[in-house]
C-alpha positions as CSV (number, residue, x, y, z in Angstrom):
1,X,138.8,64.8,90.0
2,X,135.3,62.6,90.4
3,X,134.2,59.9,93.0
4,X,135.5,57.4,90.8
5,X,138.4,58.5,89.6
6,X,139.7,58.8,93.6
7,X,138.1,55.3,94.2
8,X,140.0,54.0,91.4
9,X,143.3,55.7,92.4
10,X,142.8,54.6,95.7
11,X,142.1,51.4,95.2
12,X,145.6,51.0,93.4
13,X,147.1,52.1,96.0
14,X,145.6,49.7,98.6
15,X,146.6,46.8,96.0
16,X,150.1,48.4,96.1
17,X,150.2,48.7,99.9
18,X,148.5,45.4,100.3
19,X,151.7,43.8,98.7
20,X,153.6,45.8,100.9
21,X,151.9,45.5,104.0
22,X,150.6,43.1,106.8
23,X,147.8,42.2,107.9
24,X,147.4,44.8,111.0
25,X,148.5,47.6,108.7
26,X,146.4,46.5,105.8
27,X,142.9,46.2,108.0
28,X,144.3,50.3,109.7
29,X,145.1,51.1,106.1
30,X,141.5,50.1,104.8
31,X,139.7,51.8,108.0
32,X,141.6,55.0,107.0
33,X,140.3,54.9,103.4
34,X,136.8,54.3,104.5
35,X,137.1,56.7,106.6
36,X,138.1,59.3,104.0
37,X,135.9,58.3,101.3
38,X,133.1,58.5,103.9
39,X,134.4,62.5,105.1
40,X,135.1,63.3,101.2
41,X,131.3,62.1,100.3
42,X,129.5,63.9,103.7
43,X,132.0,66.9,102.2
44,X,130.3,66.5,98.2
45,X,126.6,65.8,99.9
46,X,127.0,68.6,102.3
47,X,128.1,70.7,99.0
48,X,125.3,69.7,97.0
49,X,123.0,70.8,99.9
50,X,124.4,73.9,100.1
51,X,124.2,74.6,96.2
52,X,120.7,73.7,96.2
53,X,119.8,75.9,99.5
54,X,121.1,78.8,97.4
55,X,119.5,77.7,94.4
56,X,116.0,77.8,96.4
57,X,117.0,80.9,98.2
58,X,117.5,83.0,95.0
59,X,114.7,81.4,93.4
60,X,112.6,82.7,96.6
61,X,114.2,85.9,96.3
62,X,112.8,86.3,93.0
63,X,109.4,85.4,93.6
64,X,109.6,87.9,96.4
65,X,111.1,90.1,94.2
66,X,108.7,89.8,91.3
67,X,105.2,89.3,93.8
68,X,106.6,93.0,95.0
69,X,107.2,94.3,91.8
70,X,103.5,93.1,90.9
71,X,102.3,94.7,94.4
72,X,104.3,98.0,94.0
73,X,102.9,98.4,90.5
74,X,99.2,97.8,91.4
75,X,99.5,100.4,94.3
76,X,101.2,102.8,91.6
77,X,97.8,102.0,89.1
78,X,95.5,102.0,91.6
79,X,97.3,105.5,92.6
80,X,97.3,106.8,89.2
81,X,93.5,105.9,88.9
82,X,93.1,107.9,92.5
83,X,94.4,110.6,91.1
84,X,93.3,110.7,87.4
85,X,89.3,110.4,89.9
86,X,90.6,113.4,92.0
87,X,91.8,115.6,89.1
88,X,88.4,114.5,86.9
89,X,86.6,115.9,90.0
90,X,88.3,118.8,90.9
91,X,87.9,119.8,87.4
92,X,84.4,118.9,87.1
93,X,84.2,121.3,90.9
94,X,86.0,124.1,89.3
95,X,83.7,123.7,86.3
96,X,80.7,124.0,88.0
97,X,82.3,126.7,90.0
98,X,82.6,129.0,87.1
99,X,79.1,128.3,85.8
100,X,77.6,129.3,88.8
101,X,79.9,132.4,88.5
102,X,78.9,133.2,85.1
103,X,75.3,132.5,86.4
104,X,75.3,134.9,89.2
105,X,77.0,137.7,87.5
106,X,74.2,137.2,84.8
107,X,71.6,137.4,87.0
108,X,70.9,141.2,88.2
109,X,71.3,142.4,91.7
110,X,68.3,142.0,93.7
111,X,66.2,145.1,94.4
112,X,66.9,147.0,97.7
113,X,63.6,147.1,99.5
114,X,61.1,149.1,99.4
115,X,61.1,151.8,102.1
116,X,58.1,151.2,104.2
117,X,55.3,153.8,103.1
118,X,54.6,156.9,105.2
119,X,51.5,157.8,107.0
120,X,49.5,159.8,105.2
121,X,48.7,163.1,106.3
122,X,45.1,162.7,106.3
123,X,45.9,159.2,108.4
124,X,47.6,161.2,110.9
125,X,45.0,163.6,111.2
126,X,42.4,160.9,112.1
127,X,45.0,159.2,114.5
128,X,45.8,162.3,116.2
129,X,41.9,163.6,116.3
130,X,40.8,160.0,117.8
131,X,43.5,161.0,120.7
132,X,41.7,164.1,121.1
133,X,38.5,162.6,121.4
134,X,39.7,160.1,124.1
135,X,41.1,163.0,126.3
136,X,37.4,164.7,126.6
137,X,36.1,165.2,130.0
138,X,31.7,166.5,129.1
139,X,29.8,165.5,126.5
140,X,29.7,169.6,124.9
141,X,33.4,168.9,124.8
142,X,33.2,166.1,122.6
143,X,30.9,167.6,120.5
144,X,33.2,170.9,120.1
145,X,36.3,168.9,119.2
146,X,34.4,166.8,116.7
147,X,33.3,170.0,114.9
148,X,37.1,170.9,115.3
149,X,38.5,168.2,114.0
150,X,36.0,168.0,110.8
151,X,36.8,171.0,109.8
152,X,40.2,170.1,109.2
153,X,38.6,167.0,106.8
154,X,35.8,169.0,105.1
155,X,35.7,172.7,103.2
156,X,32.4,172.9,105.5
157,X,31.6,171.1,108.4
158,X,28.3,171.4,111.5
159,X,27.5,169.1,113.8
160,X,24.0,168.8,114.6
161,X,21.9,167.3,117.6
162,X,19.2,165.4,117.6
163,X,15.8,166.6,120.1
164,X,12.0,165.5,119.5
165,X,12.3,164.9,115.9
166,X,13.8,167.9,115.3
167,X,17.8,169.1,114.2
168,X,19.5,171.7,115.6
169,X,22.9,173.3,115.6
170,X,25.7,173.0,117.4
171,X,28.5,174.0,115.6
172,X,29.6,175.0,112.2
173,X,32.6,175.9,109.9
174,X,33.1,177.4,106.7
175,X,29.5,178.4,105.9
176,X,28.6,181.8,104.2
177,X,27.4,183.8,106.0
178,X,28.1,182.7,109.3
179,X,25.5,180.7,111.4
180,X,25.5,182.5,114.9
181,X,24.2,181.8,117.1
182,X,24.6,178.0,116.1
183,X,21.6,176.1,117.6
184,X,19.2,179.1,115.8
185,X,19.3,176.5,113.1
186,X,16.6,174.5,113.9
187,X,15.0,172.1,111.5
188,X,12.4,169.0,110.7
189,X,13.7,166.1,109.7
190,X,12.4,166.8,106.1
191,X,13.9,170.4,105.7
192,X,17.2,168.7,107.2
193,X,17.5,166.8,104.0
194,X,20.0,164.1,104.2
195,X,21.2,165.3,107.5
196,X,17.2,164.2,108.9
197,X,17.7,160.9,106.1
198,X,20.8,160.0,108.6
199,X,18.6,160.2,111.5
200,X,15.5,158.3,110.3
201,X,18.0,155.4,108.6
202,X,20.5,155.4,110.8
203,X,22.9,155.2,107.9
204,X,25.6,157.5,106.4
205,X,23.9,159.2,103.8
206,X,26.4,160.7,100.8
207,X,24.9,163.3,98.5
208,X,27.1,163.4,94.6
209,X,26.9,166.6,92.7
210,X,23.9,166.5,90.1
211,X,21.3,164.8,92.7
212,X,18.0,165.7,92.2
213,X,16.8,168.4,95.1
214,X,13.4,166.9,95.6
215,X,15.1,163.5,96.8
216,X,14.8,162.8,100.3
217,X,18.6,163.2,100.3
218,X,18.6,166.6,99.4
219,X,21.2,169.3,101.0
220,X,20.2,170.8,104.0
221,X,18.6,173.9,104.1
222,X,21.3,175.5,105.7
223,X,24.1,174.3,103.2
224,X,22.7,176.2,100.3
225,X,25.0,173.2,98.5
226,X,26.5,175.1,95.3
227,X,26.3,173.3,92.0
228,X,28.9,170.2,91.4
229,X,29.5,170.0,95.6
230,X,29.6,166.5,97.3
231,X,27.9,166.2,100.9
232,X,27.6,163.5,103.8
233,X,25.9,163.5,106.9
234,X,26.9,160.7,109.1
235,X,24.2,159.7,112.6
236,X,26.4,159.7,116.0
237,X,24.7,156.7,118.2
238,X,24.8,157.5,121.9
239,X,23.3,154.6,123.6
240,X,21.9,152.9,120.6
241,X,20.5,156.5,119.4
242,X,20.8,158.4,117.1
243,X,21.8,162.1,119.4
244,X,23.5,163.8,117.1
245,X,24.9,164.1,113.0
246,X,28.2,164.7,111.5
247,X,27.9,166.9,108.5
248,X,30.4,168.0,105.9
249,X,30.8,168.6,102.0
250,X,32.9,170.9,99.3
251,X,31.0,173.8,99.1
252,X,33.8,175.9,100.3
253,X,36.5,174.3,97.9
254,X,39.3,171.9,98.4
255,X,38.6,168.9,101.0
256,X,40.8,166.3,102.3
257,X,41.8,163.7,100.3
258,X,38.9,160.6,101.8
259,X,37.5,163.4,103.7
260,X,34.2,161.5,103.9
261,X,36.3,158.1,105.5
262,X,37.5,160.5,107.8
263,X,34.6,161.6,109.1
264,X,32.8,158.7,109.4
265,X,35.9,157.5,111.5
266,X,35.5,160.6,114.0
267,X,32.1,160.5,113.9
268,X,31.9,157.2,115.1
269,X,34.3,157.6,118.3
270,X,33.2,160.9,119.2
271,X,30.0,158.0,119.8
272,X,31.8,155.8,121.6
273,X,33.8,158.8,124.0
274,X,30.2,160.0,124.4
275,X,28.5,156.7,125.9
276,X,31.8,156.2,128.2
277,X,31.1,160.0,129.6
278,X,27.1,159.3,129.9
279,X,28.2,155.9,131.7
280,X,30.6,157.7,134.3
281,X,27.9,160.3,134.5
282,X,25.2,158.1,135.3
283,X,26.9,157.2,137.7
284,X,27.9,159.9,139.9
285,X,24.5,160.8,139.6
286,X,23.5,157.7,141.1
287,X,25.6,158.7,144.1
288,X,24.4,162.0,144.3
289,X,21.5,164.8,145.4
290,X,20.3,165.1,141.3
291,X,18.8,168.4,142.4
292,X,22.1,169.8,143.1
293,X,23.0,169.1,139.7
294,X,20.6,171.4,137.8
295,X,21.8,174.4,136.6
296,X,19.9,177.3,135.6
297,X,21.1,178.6,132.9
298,X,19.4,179.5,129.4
299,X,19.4,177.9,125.8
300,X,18.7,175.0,125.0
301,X,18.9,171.8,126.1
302,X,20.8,168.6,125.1
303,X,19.2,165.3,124.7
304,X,22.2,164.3,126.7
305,X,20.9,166.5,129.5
306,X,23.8,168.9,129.2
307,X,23.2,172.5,128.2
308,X,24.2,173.9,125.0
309,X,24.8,177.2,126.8
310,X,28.3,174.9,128.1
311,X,29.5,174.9,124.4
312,X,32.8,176.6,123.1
313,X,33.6,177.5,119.8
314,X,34.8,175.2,117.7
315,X,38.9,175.2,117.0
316,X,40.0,175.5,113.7
C-alpha cells in the first residue's frame, strides 16, 4: 500500500472517529497518527537509504572487481611477455651454445708442444771441455788438455807456442807419421803458413780445400794438408799476446760437426784459464825468493816461463 493511500485511509478514519469522539480523545487520537505517519516515513527513508547503500556497495564491488580483473590481467601479459623474453633468450643461449660447439669440434686440436731440443753432442763436448779447462792448475796443463780436447773436434789437431818469431810444437794428434818429440817442429812464421798468418793478424785464419799453396795462408809445413782438406789455425792471447795457436783440419777424415766453432770456443778459454794462472803466478812470485823457483831442467822454454820439459801427452 503507498504513502497516500494510508494517508487517505487514515484520514477517514479520523473523520469517522472525529464524529465519534471528544475533544481530548480527538487531539490523543491525532498525536497518535502523527506519530505513526512520522515512524512509517523514518521506516520508508531509512529503507531507501539502505537500498541505495547496497546499490553503491555492489556498484563498488564491481569497480573493485573489474579494476582487479584489469590488474590481474596486465600482471598475466606482462608475465607472458617475461616469459615469451626468457624463452627467446634461452633459445638464442642454447643457439649460440651449439655454434660454438660445432665451432670447436671443427677446429683441430691444438699441437702438443714441441719437446725442448737436446744438446747436441758436439755442444756437450765444448761445455764439458770448458770445465776442464777451468779445473787446470799450470799453464803446460792447459796447454795439454786443449790439445786433448781438440782432438776430439778435429781429425788432426797441434797446438803450437809462440817464441821470438818463431812456432814450435807442443802437442799433436792424428798426424802421419807421428811428430815426436813435439817441440822438434820448429818453424818461421812464413813456413808456419796460416798457423804464422794467425800470429802476425791476430785473427782465426781458415784454409778451404782448393786454396792456392803460394798464399800466405798456406798449410803448414808439418800438415802435409791432402787434397780437398779444410784447416784453421786460431792465435791464443795471453796477456794481450799472441803465446800460442790452436790448429786443426780434416786431413785424417771425419771431423765434428762445427769443429772449427769448437775450437775457436776452446781456444779462446784455454786464453783466459791461462792469464788467471800467469796472474796467481805473478803473484806468488812477488812473495817469493825467484831464484828458488828456477829449475834446471832441459828443453825448451815457454814464453810463459814454464818449461816444456813439464808437458804430458796429450789425452785422447
Amino acid at each position: 500500500m503507498g504513502l497516500e493511500d494510508t494517508a487517505q485511509q487514515r484520514g477517514e478514519q479520523l473523520l469517522q472517529r472525529l464524529r465519534e469522539l471528544n475533544e481530548p480523545e480527538i487531539r490523543a487520537f491525532v498525536s497518535e497518527l502523527l506519530t505513526s505517519a512520522a515512524t512509517e516515513r523514518a521506516s520508508v527513508l531509512d529503507e531507501n537509504r539502505r537500498a541505495a547503500a547496497d546499490e553503491q556497495a555492489r556498484a563498488v564491488q564491481d569497480e573493485s572487481a573489474r579494476v582487479r580483473a584489469a590488474v590481474e590481467e596486465a600482471w598475466a601479459a606482462k608475465l607472458r611477455e617475461s616469459s615469451a623474453a626468457a624463452d627467446e633468450q634461452k633459445t638464442k643461449k642454447l643457439r649460440d651454445a651449439q655454434k660454438l660447439a660445432a665451432a670447436a669440434a671443427a677446429v683441430p686440436p691444438p699441437e702438443p708442444p714441441a719437446p725442448p731440443p737436446l744438446i747436441d753432442d758436439g755442444v756437450s763436448r765444448v761445455r764439458d771441455g770448458i770445465r776442464r779447462l777451468d779445473r787446470v792448475a799450470r799453464l803446460t796443463e792447459a796447454l795439454d788438455v786443449l790439445g786433448a780436447l781438440a782432438a776430439k773436434e778435429a781429425s788432426r789437431a797441434a797446438v803450437l807456442t809462440v817464441q821470438h818469431g818463431r812456432v814450435r810444437g807442443w802437442s799433436f794428434a792424428a798426424f802421419e807419421p807421428a811428430l815426436h818429440p813435439p817441440y822438434d817442429v820448429d818453424l818461421t812464421l812464413g813456413d808456419a803458413g796460416l798457423v804464422g798468418h794467425a800470429v802476425v793478424t791476430g785473427e782465426t785464419q781458415v784454409l778451404k780445400s782448393g786454396t792456392d799453396p803460394s798464399s800466405a795462408g798456406h798449410a803448414p809445413a808439418f800438415a802435409a794438408l791432402p787434397s780437398g782438406a779444410d784447416a784453421v789455425a786460431v792465435p791464443i792471447f795471453v796477456g794481450g799476446q799472441v803465446m800460442a795457436v790452436l790448429y786443426g783440419d780434416t786431413g785424417a777424415g771425419e771431423s765434428a760437426a762445427a769443429w772449427r766453432e769448437s775450437l775457436e770456443i776452446l781456444a779462446s778459454h784455454a786464453g783466459h784459464c791461462m792469464e788467471a794462472l800467469m796472474a796467481v803466478r805473478a803473484a806468488q812470485l812477488a812473495d817469493q825468493d825467484v831464484g828458488a823457483l828456477i829449475v834446471e831442467e832441459r828443453g825448451p822454454v815457454l814464453p810463459f816461463g814454464e818449461l816444456a820439459g813439464a808437458q804430458s801427452d796429450p789425452e785422447s
